[in-house]
N, CA, C and O atoms as CSV, one atom per row, in Angstrom:
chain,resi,resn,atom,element,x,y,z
A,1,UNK,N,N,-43.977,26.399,33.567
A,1,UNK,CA,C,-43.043,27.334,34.172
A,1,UNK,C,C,-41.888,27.581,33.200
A,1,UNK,O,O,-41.373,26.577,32.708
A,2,UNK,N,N,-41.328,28.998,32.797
A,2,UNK,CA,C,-40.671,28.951,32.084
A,2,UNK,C,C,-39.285,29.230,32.972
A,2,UNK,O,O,-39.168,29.663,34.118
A,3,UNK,N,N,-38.022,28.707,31.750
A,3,UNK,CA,C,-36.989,29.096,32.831
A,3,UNK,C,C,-36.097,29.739,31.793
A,3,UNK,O,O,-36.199,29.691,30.567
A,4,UNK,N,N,-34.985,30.500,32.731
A,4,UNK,CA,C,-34.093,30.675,32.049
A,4,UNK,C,C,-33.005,30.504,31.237
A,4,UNK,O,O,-31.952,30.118,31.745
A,5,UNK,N,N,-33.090,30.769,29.823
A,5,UNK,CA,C,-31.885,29.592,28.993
A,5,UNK,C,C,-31.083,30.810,28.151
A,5,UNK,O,O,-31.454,31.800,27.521
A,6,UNK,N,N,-29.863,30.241,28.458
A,6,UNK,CA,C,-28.996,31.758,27.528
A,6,UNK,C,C,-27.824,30.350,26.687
A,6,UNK,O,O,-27.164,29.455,27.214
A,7,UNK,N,N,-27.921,30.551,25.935
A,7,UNK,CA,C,-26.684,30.114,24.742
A,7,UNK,C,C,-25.837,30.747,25.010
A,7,UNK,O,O,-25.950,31.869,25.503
A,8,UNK,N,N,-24.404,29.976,24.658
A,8,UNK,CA,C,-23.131,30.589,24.673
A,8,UNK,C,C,-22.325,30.628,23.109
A,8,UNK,O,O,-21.373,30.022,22.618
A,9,UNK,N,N,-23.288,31.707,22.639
A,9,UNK,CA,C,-23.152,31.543,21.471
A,9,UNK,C,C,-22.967,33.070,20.920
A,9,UNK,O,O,-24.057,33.642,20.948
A,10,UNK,N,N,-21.804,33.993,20.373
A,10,UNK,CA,C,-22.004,35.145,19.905
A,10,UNK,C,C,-22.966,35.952,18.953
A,10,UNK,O,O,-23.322,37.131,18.974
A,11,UNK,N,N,-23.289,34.804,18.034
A,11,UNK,CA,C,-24.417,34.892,17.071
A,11,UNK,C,C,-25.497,35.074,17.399
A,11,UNK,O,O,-25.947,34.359,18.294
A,12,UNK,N,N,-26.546,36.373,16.642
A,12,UNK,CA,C,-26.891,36.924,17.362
A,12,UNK,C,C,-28.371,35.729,16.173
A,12,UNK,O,O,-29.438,35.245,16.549
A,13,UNK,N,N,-27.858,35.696,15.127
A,13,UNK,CA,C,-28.865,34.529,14.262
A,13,UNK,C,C,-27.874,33.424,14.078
A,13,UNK,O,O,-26.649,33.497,13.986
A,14,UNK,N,N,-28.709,32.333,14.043
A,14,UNK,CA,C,-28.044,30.731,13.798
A,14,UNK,C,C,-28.947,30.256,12.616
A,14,UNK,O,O,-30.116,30.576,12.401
A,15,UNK,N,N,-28.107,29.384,11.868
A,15,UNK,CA,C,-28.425,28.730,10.724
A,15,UNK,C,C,-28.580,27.648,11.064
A,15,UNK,O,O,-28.085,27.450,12.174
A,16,UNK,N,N,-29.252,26.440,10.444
A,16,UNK,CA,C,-29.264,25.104,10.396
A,16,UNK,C,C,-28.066,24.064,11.347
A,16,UNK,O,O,-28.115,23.351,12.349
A,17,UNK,N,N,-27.337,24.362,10.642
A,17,UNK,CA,C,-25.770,23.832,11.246
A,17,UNK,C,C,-25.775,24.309,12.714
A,17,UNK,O,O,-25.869,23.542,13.673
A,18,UNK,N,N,-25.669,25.591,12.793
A,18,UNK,CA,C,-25.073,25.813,14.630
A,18,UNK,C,C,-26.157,25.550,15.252
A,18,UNK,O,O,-25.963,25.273,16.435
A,19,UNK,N,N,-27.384,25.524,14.870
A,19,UNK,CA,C,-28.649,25.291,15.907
A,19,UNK,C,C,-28.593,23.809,16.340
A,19,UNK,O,O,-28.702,23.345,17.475
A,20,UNK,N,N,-28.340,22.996,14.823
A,20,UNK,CA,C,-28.177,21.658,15.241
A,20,UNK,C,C,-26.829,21.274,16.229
A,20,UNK,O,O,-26.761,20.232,16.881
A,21,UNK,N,N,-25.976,22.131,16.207
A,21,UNK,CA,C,-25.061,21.560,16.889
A,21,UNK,C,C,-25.058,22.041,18.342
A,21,UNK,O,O,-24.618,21.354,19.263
A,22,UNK,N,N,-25.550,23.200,18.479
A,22,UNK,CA,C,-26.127,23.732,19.741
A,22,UNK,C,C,-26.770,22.719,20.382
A,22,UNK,O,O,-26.384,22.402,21.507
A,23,UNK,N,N,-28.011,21.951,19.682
A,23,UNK,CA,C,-28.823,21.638,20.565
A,23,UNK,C,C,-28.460,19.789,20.347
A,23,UNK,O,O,-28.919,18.838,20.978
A,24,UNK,N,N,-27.720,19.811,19.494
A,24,UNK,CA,C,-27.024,17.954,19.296
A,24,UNK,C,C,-27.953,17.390,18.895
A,24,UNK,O,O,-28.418,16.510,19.620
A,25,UNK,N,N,-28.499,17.625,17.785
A,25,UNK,CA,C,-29.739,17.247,16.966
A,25,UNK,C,C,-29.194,17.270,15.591
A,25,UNK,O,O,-28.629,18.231,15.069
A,26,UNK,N,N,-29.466,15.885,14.952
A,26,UNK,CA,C,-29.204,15.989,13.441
A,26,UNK,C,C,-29.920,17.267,12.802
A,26,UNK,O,O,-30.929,17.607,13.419
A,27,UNK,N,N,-29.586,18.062,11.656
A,27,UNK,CA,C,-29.852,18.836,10.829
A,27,UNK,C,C,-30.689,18.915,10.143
A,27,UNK,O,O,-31.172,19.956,9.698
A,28,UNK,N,N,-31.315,16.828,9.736
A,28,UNK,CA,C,-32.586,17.074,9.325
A,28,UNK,C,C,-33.802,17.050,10.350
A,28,UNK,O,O,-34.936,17.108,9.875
A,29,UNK,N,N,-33.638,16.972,11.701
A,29,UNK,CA,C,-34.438,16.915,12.889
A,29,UNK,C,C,-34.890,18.523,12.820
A,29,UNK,O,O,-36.054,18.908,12.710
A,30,UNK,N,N,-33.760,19.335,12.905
A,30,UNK,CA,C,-34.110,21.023,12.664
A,30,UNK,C,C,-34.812,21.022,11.385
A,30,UNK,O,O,-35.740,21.826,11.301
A,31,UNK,N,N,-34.613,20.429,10.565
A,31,UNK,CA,C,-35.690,21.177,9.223
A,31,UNK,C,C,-37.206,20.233,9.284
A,31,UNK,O,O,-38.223,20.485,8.638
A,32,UNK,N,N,-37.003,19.090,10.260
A,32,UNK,CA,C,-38.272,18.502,10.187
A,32,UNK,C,C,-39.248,19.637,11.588
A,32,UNK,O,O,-40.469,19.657,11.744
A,33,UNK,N,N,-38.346,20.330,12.281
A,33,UNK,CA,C,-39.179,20.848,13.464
A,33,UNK,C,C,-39.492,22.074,12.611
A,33,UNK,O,O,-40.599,22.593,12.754
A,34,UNK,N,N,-38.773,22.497,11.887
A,34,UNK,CA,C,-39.019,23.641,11.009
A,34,UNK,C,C,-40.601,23.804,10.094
A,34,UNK,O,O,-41.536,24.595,10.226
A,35,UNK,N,N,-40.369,22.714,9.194
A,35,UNK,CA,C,-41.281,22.266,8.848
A,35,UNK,C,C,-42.930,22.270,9.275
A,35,UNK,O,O,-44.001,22.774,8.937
A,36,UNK,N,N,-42.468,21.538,10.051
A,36,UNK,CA,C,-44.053,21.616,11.329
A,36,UNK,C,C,-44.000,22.539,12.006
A,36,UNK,O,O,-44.006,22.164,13.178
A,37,UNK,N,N,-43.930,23.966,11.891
A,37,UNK,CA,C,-43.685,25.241,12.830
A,37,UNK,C,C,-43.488,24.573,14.353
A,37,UNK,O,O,-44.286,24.904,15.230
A,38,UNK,N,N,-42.654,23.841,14.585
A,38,UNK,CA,C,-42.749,23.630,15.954
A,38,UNK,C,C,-41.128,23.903,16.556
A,38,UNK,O,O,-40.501,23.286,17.417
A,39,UNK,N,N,-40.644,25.409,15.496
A,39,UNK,CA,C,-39.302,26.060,16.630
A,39,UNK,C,C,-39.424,27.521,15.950
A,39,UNK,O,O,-39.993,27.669,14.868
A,40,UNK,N,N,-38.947,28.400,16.543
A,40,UNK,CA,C,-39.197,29.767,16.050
A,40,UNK,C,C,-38.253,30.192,14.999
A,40,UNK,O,O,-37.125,30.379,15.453
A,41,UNK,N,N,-38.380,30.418,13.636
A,41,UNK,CA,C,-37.748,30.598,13.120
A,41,UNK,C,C,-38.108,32.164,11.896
A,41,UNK,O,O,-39.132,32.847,11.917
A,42,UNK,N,N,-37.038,32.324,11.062
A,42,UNK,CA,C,-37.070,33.304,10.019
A,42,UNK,C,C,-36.367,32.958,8.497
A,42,UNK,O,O,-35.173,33.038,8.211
A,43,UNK,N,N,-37.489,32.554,7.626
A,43,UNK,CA,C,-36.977,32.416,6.410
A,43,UNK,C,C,-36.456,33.844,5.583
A,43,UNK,O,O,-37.275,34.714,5.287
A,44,UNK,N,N,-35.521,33.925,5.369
A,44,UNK,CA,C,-34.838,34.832,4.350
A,44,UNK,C,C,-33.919,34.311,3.152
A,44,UNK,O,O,-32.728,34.064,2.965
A,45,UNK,N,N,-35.473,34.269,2.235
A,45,UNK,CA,C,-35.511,33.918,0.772
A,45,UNK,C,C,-35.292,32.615,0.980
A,45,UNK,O,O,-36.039,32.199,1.866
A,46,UNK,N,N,-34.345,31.514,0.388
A,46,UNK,CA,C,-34.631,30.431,1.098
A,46,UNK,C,C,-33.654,29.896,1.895
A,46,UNK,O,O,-33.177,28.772,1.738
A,47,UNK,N,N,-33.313,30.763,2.840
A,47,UNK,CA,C,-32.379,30.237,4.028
A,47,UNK,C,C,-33.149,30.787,5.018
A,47,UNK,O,O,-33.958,31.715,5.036
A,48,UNK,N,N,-32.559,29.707,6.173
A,48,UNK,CA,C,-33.749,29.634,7.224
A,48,UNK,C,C,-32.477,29.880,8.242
A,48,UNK,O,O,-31.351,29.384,8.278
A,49,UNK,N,N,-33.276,31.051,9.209
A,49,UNK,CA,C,-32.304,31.817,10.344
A,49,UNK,C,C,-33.164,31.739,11.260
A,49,UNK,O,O,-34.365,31.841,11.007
A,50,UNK,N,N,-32.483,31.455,13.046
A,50,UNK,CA,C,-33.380,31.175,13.944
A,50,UNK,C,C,-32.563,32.746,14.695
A,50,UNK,O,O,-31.501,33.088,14.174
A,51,UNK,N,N,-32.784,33.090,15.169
A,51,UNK,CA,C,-33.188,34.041,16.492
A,51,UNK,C,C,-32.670,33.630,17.503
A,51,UNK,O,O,-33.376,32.904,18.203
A,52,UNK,N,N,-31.154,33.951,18.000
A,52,UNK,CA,C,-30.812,33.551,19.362
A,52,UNK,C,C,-32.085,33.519,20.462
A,52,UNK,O,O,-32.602,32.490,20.897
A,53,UNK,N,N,-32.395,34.655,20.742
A,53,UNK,CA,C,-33.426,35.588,21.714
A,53,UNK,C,C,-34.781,34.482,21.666
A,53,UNK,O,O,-35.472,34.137,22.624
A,54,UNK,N,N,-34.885,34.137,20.493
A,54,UNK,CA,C,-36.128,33.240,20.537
A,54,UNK,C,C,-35.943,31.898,20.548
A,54,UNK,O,O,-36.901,31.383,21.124
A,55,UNK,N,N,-35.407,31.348,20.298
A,55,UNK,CA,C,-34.573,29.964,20.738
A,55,UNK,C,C,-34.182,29.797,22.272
A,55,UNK,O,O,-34.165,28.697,22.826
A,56,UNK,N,N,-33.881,30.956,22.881
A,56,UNK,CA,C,-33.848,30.689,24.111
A,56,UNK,C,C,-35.368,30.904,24.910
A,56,UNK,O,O,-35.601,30.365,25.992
A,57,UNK,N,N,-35.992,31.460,24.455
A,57,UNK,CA,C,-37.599,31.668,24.697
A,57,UNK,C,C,-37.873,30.410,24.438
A,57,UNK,O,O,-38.188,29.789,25.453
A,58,UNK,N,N,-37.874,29.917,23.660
A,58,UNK,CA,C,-38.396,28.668,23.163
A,58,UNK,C,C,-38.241,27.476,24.066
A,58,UNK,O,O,-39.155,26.789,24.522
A,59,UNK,N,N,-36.605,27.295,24.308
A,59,UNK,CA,C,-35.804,26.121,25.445
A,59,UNK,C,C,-36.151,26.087,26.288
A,59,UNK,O,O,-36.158,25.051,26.953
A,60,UNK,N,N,-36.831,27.719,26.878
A,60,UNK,CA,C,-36.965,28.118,28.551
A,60,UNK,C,C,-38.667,27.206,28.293
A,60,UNK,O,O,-38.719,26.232,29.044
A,61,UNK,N,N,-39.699,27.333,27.590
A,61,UNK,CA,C,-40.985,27.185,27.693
A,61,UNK,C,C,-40.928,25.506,27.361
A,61,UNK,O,O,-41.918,24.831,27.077
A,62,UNK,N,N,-39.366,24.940,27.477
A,62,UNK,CA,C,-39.441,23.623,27.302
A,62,UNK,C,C,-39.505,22.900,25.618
A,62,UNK,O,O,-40.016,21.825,25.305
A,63,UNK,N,N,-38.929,23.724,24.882
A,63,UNK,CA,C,-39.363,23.392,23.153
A,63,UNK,C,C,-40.404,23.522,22.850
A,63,UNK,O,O,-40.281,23.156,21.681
A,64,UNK,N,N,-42.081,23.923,23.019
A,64,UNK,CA,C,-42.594,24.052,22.955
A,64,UNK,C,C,-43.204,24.445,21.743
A,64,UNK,O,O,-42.655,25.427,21.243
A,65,UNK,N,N,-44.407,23.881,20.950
A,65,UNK,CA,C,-44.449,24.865,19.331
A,65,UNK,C,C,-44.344,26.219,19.964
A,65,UNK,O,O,-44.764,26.732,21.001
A,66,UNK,N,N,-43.355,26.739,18.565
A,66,UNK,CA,C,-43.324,28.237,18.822
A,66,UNK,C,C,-43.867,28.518,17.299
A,66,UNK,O,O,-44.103,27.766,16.353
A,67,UNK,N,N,-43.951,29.805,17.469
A,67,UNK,CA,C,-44.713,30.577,16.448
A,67,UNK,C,C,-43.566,30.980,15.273
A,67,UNK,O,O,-42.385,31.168,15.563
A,68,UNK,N,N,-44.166,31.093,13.735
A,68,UNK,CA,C,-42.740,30.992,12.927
A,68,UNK,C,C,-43.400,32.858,12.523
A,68,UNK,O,O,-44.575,33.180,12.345
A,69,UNK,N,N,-42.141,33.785,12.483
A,69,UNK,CA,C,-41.636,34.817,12.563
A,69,UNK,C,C,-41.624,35.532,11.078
A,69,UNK,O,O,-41.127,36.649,10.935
């Protein structure tokens, strides 16, 4: 069952840092979920940007592997 999850976050993309601090997860926990495609993300060149919109897709389906973008 998925539910509804909205961040209170203006950013409409999050980097490493605010995702980890969003979700209170060390920084290398985000690049190890990264890693293993198991959060939705977007590499641009080599910085890695997550997707408000899909991060909350993601939270609602419970963290779930998501598909990398």
């Amino acid at each position: 069952m998925q539910r509804n999850v909205q961040l209170n976050v203006d950013k409409e993309f999050l980097d490493v840092k605010d995702l980890a601090e969003i979700l209170d997860i060390g920084k290398s926990l985000v690049y190890k979920l990264v890693r293993q495609n198991m959060i939705p993300h977007v590499r641009i060149g080599s910085s890695i940007k997550f997707v408000k919109s899909q991060i909350e897709d993601w939270l609602g389906q419970g963290g779930t592997k998501g598909e990398v973008v």
